[in-house]
C-alpha positions in Angstrom: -2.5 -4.4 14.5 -2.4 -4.7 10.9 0.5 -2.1 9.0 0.2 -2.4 4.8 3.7 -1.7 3.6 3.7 -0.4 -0.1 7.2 0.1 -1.8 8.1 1.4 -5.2 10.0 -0.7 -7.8 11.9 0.7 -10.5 11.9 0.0 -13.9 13.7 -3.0 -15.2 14.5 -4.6 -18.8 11.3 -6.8 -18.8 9.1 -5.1 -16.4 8.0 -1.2 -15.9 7.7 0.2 -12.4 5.1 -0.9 -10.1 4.0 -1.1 -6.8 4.3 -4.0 -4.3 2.0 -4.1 -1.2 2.1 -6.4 1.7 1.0 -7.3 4.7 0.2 -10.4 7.1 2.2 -12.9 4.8 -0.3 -11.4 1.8 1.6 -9.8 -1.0 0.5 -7.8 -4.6 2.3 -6.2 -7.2 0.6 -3.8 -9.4 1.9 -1.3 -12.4 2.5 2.2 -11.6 -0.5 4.2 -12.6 1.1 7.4 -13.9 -2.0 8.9 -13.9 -2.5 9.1 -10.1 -0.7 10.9 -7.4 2.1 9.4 -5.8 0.3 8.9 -2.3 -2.7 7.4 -4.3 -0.8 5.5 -6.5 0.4 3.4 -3.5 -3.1 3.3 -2.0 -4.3 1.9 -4.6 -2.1 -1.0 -3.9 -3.8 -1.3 -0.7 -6.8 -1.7 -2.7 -5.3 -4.2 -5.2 -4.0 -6.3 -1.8 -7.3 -6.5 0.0 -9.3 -7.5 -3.5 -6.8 -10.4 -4.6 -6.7 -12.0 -1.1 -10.6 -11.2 -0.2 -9.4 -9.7 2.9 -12.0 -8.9 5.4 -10.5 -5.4 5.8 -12.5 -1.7 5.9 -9.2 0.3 3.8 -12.1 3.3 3.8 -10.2 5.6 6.9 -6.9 4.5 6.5 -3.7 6.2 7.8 -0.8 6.5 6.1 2.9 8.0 6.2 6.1 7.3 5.0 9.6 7.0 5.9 13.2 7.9 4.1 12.9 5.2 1.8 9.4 6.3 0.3 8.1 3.4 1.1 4.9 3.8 2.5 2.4 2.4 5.8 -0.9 2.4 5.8 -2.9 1.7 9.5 -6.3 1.2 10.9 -7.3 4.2 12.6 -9.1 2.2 15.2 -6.5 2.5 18.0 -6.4 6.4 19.4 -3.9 7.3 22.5 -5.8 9.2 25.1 -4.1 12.6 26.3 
């Protein structure tokens, strides 16, 4: 199973917030793009991961949550439990 972890970094002296995405050993850092929701902001680090590592990966039905930390996981919804 494959989990995308996106985390928020905060501002620094030299670099502005952004958003770091990882997964597998693969790992992407983008700016924060003020202009988008939070949740989409993060997803669209998920987006930035898969296109600078050429993953093989459909991001198109994706589920996501997040825990205490705001950091964010983003899974495959290929794997359903059964009632």
């Amino acid at each position: 199973m494959v989990i995308i972890k996106t985390k928020y970094l905060s501002a620094t002296n030299t670099k502005g917030s952004r958003i770091k995405a990882s997964a597998n050993g693969f790992t992407v850092t983008i700016g924060y793009d003020y202009a988008l929701s939070y949740e989409a902001v993060h997803y669209k680090a998920v987006q930035a991961l898969v296109a600078k590592h050429s993953l093989d990966w459909d991001i198109s039905n994706m589920g996501y949550g997040s825990d205490e930390n705001g950091d964010y996981f983003f899974t495959f919804n290929h794997s359903v439990m059964g009632a």
